[in-house]
C-alpha positions in Angstrom: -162.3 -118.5 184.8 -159.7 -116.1 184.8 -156.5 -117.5 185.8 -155.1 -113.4 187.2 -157.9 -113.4 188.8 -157.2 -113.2 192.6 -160.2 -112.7 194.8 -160.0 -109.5 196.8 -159.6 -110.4 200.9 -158.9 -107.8 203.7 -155.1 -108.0 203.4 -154.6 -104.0 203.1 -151.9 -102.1 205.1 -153.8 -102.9 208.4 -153.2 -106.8 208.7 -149.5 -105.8 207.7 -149.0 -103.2 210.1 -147.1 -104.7 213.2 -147.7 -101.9 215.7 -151.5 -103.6 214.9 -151.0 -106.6 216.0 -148.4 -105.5 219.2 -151.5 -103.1 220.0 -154.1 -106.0 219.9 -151.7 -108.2 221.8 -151.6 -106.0 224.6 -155.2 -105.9 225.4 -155.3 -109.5 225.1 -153.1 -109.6 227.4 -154.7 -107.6 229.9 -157.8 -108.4 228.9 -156.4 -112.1 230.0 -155.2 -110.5 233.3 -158.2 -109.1 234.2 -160.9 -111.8 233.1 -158.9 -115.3 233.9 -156.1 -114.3 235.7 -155.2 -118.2 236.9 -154.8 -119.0 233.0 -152.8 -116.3 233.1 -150.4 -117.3 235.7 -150.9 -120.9 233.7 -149.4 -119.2 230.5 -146.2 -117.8 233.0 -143.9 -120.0 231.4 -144.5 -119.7 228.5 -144.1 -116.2 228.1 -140.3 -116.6 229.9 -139.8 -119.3 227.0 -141.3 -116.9 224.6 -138.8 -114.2 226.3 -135.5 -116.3 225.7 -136.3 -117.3 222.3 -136.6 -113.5 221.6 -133.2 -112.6 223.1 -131.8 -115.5 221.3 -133.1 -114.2 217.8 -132.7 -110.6 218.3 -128.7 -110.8 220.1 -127.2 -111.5 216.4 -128.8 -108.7 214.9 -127.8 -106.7 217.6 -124.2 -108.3 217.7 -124.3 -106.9 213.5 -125.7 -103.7 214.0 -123.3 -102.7 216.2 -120.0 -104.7 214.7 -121.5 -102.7 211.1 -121.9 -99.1 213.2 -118.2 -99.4 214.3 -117.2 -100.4 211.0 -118.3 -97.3 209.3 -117.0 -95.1 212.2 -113.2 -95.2 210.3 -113.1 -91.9 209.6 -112.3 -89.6 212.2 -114.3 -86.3 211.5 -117.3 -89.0 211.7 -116.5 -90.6 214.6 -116.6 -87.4 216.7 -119.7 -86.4 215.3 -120.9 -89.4 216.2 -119.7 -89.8 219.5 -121.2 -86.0 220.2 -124.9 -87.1 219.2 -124.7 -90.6 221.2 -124.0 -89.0 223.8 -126.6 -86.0 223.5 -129.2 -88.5 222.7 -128.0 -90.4 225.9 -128.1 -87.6 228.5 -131.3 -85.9 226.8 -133.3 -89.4 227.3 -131.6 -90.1 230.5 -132.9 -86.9 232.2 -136.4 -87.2 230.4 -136.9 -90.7 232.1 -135.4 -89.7 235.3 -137.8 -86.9 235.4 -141.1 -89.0 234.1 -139.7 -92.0 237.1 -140.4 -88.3 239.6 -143.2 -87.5 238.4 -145.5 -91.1 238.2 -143.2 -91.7 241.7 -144.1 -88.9 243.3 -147.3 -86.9 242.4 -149.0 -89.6 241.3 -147.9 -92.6 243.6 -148.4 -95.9 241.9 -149.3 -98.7 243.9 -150.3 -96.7 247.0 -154.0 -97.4 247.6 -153.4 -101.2 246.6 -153.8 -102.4 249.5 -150.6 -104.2 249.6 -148.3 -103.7 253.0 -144.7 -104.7 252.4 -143.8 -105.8 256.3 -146.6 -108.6 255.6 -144.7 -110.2 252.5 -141.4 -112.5 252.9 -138.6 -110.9 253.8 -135.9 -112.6 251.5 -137.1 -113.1 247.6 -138.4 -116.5 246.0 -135.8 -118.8 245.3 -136.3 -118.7 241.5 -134.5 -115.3 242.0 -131.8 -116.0 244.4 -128.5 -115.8 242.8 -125.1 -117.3 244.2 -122.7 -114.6 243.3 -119.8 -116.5 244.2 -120.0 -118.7 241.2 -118.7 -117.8 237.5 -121.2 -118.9 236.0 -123.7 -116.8 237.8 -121.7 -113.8 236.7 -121.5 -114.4 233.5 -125.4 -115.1 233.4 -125.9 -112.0 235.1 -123.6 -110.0 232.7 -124.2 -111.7 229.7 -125.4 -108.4 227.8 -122.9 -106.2 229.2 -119.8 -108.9 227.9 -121.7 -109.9 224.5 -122.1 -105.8 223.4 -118.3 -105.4 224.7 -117.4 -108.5 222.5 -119.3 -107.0 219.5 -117.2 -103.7 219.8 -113.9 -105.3 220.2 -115.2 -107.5 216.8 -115.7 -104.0 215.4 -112.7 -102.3 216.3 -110.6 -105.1 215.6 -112.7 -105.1 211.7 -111.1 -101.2 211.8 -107.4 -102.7 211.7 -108.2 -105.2 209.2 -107.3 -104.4 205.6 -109.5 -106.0 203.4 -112.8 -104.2 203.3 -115.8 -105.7 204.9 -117.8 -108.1 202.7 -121.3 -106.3 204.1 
């Protein structure tokens, strides 16, 4: 017996491709819908677990990516180039999804033959997603993105003034 031998298995570049397994995921998951739709309505919380275990593990890298992009922005001539293409990219993708929301909204009308009439449903929403907006904590739970990618530039910024160079 060969001791290098390792025994061939279907592990080629489709069981390591992740927009695979997203793809297959998704028709589970209407698949799910569609065939035993109280299981999924069982499975609702996990999939908000699932959601806030994702935010938690994907807010650092964000928090880095960002602290890092700032970082490198120190020179000026790069900064404006910068700034110039964010904000080209954010206009161009802005009006492309504002037009797309037009089109589906309009011309095609999503939703309208369902069946559903609006002045039959509750007037007010669920109480799951009634908010007291008098309360601080509520604000910052509401905000929490907003404040956390403001924190990361100030981090950033602040880096900028530092003058040690950055250990990453």
């Amino acid at each position: 017996m060969n001791l290098f031998y390792a025994r061939q298995t279907f592990t080629g570049p489709y069981l390591k491709n992740l927009t695979l397994y997203v793809f297959l995921a998704l028709i589970a998951g209407v698949a799910m819908g569609y065939f035993a739709p109280e299981v999924s309505r069982a499975l609702g919380g996990v999939s908000r677990y699932f959601f806030m275990i994702l935010e938690m593990l994907i807010l650092p890298v964000i928090f880095m990516a960002v602290t890092h992009g700032i970082c490198q922005l120190a020179d000026l001539s790069n900064a404006r180039r910068i700034v110039w293409q964010v904000l080209l990219y954010f206009i161009t993708i802005s009006t492309i999804a504002i037009a797309l929301g037009f089109f589906f909204g309009f011309i095609i009308q999503p939703g309208a033959d369902t069946g559903i009439r609006l002045a039959a449903g509750s007037p007010s929403l669920p109480d799951q997603f009634e908010l007291d907006d008098q309360q601080l904590h509520t604000f910052l739970y509401v905000n929490r993105h907003g404040i956390f990618l403001s924190f990361s530039i100030i981090v950033g910024i602040l880096m900028n003034f530092s003058k040690e160079e950055p250990a990453f």
